[in-house]
N, C-alpha and C positions, 0 to 999 in steps of 0.2 A: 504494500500500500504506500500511496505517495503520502509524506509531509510534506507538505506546505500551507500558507498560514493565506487562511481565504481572505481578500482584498474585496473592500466596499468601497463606493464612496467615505463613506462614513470613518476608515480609517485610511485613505491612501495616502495624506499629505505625510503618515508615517512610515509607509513600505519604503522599502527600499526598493532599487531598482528592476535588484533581482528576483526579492518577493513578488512583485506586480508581476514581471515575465514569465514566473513558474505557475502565478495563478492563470493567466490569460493560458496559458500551454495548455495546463493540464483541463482546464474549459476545453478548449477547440480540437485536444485530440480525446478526451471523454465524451463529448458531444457527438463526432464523427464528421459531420455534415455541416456548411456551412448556412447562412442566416438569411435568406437574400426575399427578395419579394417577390411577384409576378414577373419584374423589368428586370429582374435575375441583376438588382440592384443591393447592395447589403445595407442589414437593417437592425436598430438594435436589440427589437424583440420580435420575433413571429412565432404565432402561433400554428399549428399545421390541424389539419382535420379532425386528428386522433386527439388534438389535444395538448401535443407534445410541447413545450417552449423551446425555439432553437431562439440563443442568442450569439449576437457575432463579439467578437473581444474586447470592445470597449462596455458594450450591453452584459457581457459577463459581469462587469463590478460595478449593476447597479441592483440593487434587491428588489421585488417586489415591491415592498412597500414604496421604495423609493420612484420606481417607474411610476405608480399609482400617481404620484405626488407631480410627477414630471410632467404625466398627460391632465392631470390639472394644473399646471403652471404654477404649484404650491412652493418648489423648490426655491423662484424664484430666477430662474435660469433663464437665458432669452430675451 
């Protein structure tokens, strides 16, 4: 099993460079498959039929809750 130390927003202004690289890694080769939309454009949350959430690697370190907040423009971001 890998260690590494999962990466938020919420804590990245502390990772270090490597920790962010090893989180984004181990997302995008655990995941499999990449994030993209209909215009085979990448995205940072899709959901697929089944249900599944693919995210692509910057959408990896943002949490649920956080995207919630995002698509209501709560974060503050934009």
């Amino acid at each position: 099993m890998n260690n590494y130390k999962v990466i938020t927003l919420d804590n990245l202004e502390e990772a270090t460079a490597q920790e962010v690289f090893n989180h984004i890694a181990n997302h995008l080769v655990t995941q499999g498959v990449q994030a993209m939309n209909n215009e085979s454009c990448c995205v940072n949350r899709s959901v697929q039929e089944d249900g599944t959430v693919l995210k692509c690697a910057a959408g990896s370190l943002i949490t649920d809750e956080q995207y919630e907040k995002l698509e209501q423009n709560e974060l503050g971001v934009g």
